[in-house]
C-alpha positions in Angstrom: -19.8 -3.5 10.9 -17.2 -0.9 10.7 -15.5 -3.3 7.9 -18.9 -3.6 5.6 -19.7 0.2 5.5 -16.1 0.6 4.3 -16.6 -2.2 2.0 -19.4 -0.6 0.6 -18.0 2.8 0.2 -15.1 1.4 -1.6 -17.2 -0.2 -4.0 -19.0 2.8 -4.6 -15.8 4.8 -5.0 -14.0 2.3 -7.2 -17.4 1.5 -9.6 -17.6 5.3 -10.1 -13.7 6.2 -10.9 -14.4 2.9 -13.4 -17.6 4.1 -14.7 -15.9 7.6 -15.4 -12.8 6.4 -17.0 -14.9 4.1 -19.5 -17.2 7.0 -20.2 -13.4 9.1 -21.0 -12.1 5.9 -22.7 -14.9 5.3 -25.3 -17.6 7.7 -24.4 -20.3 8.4 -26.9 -20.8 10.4 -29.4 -24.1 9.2 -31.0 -25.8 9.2 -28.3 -27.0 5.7 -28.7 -25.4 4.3 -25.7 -27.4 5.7 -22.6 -25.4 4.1 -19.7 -22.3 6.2 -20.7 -23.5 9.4 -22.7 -22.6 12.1 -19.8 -19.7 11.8 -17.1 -22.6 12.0 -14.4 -24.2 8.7 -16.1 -21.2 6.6 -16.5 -20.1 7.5 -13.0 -23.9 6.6 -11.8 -23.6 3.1 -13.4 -20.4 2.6 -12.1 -21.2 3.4 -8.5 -24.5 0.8 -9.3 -22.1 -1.7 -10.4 -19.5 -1.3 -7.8 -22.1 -1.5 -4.9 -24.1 -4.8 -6.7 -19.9 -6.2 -6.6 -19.4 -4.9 -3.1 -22.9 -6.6 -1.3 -21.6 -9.8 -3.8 -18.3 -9.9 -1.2 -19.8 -9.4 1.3 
């Protein structure tokens, strides 16, 4: 139990620091990529992403 709510966590942690370091990486300044068009978005998607990977492994 104790190893799936840290699974999870890490996942969300991870997806985050990933979604914020593409959104510093190659950003957008059009505005016509809304997944990474502010840092709060970008880290949002990641955390998603990072959670969809973690219940994947579990």
């Amino acid at each position: 139990m104790k190893a799936t709510v840290i699974r999870f966590a890490l996942g969300l942690i991870v997806g985050g620091a990933l979604g914020y370091g593409w959104h510093r990486l190659v950003g957008c300044s059009t505005g016509a990529c809304p997944l990474t068009a502010t840092p709060l978005r970008g880290i949002s998607y990641g955390a998603v992403m990072g959670l969809i990977w973690a219940l994947g492994r579990a």
